[in-house]
N, C-alpha and C positions, 0 to 999 in steps of 0.2 A: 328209766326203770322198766324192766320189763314183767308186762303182766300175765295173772298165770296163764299155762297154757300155750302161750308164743315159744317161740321160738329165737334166739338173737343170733342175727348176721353180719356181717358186714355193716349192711348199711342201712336195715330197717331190721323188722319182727315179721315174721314168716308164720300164720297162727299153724296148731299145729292140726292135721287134715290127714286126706288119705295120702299116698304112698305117689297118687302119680300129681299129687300138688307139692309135695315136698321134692321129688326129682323135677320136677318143673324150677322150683326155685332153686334149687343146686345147680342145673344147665342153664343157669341166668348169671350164677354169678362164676363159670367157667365161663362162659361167652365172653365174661369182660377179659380174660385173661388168654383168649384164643391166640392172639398174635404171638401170644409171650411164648406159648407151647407151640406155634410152627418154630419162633428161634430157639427152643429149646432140640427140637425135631432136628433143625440143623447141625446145630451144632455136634449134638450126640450120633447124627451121623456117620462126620468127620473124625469126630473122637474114638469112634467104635472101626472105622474100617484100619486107623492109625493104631488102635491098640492092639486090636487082630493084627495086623502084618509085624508088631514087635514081639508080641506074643507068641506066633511064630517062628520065627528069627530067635527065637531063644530055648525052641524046643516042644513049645505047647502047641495043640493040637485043635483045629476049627472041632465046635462040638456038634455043631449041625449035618449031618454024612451027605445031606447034600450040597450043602456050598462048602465039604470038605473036597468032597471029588470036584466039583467048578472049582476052586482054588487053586488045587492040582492041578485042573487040566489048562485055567485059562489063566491062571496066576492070581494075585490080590485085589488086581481093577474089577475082576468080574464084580466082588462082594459091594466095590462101589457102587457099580453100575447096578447090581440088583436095587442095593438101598435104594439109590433113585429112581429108578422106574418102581418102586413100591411108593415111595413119596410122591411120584407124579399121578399114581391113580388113585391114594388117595386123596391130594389136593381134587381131584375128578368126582370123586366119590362125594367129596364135601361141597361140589356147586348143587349139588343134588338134592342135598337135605335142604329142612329149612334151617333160618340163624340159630335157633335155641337148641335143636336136637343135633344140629351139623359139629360141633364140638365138640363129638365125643368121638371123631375121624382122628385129630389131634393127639386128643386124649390116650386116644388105644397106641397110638405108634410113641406118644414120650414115654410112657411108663414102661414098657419092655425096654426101648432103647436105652433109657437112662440105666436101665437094671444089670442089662448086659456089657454099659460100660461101667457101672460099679464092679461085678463081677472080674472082667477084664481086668481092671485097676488092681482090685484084691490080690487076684493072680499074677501079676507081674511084682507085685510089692512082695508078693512071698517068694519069690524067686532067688 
């Protein structure tokens, strides 16, 4: 039972506090799940630079003008090769922080990715 006031989580009561004790507990129980969102990271990589070059291939057009011109000019690898070297700095970026705030390195690159291959997905199913 939770008593008033708390908060219910996962795995305990969280009481309810200022602003940077409740992002404290939020960045605690993403911590657990950090691994899960670098395989998320990956995968939506793969997924996103494979949807980009069919999307392509069938007429649709990179929306970013500038890795529309590097597409053009270097072909589809380029867009991998960005991806990774953005994934490599911020795997970089995140030895940097400590364990609890370092999460939201993860964080910021699944949410876009993932959106961009829903996005992609939507637009090739309407085709």
């Amino acid at each position: 039972m939770v008593a008033e006031g708390d908060v219910f989580t996962t795995d305990r009561t969280v009481p309810i506090g200022t602003i940077d004790e409740w992002c404290s507990a939020l960045l605690n129980e993403l911590a657990a799940v950090e691994r899960e969102l670098w395989l998320v990271i990956a995968v939506t990589l793969i997924v996103d630079v494979w949807l980009t070059h069919v999307g392509l291939q069938h007429g649709l057009h990179e929306g970013n003008p500038v890795m529309r011109a590097a597409i053009e000019t270097f072909g589809i690898a380029i867009l991998g090769l960005t991806k990774v070297g953005v994934l490599g700095l911020a795997g970089l970026t995140r030895q940097l922080l400590s364990d609890q705030r370092g999460v939201v390195v993860p964080l910021g690159l699944a949410l876009p990715w993932v959106a961009a291959v829903v996005i992609n997905t939507v637009l090739l199913l309407s085709l």
